[in-house]
C-alpha positions, 0 to 999 in steps of 0.5 A, spaced: 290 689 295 288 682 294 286 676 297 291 670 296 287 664 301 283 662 303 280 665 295 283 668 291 279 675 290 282 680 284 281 687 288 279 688 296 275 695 296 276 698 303 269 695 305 272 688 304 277 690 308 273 691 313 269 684 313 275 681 313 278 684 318 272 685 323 273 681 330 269 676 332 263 676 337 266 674 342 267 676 350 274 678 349 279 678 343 286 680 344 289 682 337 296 683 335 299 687 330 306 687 327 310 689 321 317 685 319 322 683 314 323 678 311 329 676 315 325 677 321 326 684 323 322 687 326 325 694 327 329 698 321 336 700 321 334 706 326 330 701 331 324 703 329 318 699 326 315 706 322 321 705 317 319 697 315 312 700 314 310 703 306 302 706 305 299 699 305 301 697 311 299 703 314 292 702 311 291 696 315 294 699 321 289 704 320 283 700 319 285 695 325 285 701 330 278 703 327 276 695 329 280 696 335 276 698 343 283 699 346 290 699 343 296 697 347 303 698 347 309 698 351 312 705 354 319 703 350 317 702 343 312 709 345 317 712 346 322 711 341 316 710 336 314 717 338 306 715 340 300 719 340 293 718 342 289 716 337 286 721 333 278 720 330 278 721 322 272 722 318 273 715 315 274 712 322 267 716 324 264 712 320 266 705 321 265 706 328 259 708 328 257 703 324 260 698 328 256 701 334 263 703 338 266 710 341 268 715 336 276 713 338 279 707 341 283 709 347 290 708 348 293 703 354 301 704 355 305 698 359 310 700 364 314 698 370 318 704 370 312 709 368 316 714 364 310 716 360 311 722 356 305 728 359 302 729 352 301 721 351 297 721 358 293 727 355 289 723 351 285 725 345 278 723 343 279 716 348 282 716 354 290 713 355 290 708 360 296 706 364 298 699 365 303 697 371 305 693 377 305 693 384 313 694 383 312 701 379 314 708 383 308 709 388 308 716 388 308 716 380 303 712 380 298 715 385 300 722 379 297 719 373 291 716 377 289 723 379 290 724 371 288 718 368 285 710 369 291 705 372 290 698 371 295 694 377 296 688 374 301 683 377 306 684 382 313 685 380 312 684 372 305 686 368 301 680 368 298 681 362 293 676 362 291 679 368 291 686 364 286 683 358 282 682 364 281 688 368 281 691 360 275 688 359 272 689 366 272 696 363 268 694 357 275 694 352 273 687 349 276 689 341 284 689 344 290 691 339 296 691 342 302 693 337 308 692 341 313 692 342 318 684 342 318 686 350 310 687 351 309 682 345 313 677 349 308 678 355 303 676 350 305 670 348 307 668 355 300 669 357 297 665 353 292 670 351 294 671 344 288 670 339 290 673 333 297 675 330 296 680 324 303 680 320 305 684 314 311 682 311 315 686 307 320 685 302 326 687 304 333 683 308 334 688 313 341 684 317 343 687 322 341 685 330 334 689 330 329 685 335 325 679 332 317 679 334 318 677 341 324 678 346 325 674 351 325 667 354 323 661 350 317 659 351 314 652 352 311 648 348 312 654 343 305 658 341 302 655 335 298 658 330 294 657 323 293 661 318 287 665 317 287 669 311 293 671 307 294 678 302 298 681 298 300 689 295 306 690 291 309 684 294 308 686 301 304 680 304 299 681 309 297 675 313 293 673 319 294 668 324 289 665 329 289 660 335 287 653 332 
């Protein structure tokens, strides 16, 4: 891999990755993570995002769930993505605990309708949180919170900048949310966007698969600047943040 913009650098070692794509020291940080064709899609033919995915990219999302305090995702794309929690491996060991972090970043499933499957709400190495809203099914609610935290956020919809903030009450200040367009719609909407990290991919998809965000519009539009740009067997992988 190798760096485009700002400089131009030959060849990244997983160490440079590391630096470049280390959080800032901030209160609180809310990072997305998407992968798209050149199109715009960001599901393949099967409406999954895995099949739009290649080996590079999966490094990267590997390295930014091991920056990551918490990830968050929606309870659809979990489901149809098939997620599990986030397991601790030798290299992420290390990483975090030369960054000071816990062995494993938690998991934090969005949900109205709180149709989780039993093994996501399980956890692994870090806990799996839910996130839902006064709306959602009482009874379940009070289930899972006998298992697992739940963050009540909003009352009819998940406030998402509700969300960040009770997340960070809970010391969950590295925040990585990978979607899906649903959720990424609520992110943008809130206003608590603070980095968009996008690898494009070289293939046109066609078809009707979701773009970055479902949603209304929203206004004025969420605008961005480029941070740092790289690229892999014509895959680009580029990093946005707020101006």
């Amino acid at each position: 891999m190798r760096s485009l913009f700002p400089s131009f650098t030959d060849e990244l070692s997983y160490d440079d990755l590391i630096e470049l794509y280390d959080y800032p020291a901030k209160k609180a940080w809310v990072r997305a993570n998407f992968v798209s064709s050149l199109d715009g899609a960001v599901q393949g033919s099967d409406h999954k995002s895995a099949s739009l995915s290649s080996k590079a990219d999966k490094r990267v999302l590997g390295l930014l769930r091991s920056l990551a305090d918490v990830v968050v995702i929606g309870a659809h794309t979990a489901r149809v993505e098939d997620y599990r929690p986030v397991k601790s491996t030798d290299r992420r060991t290390v990483i975090r605990q030369r960054l000071g972090l816990s062995p494993a970043p938690a998991m934090a499933v969005v949900s109205r309708s709180l149709d989780i499957s039993a093994s996501l709400l399980e956890g692994g190495h870090a806990p799996t949180l839910v996130i839902t809203s006064e709306s959602s099914p009482k009874n379940r609610r009070l289930d899972i919170a006998r298992r697992t935290p739940v963050i009540v956020a909003g009352e009819t919809s998940v406030d998402f900048a509700e969300a960040v903030d009770a997340l960070v009450q809970r010391s969950f200040h590295r925040i990585l949310c990978e979607g899906g367009p649903t959720l990424m719609h609520s992110v943008v909407a809130s206003g608590r966007l603070d980095e968009l990290c996008l690898t494009w991919t070289p293939v046109i998809a066609s078809g009707d698969a979701l773009r970055l965000t479902d949603g209304a519009a929203v206004e004025p539009p969420y605008q961005l600047r480029l941070k740092q740009l790289l690229e892999e067997d014509s895959e680009l992988f580029a990093c946005y943040v707020r101006p």
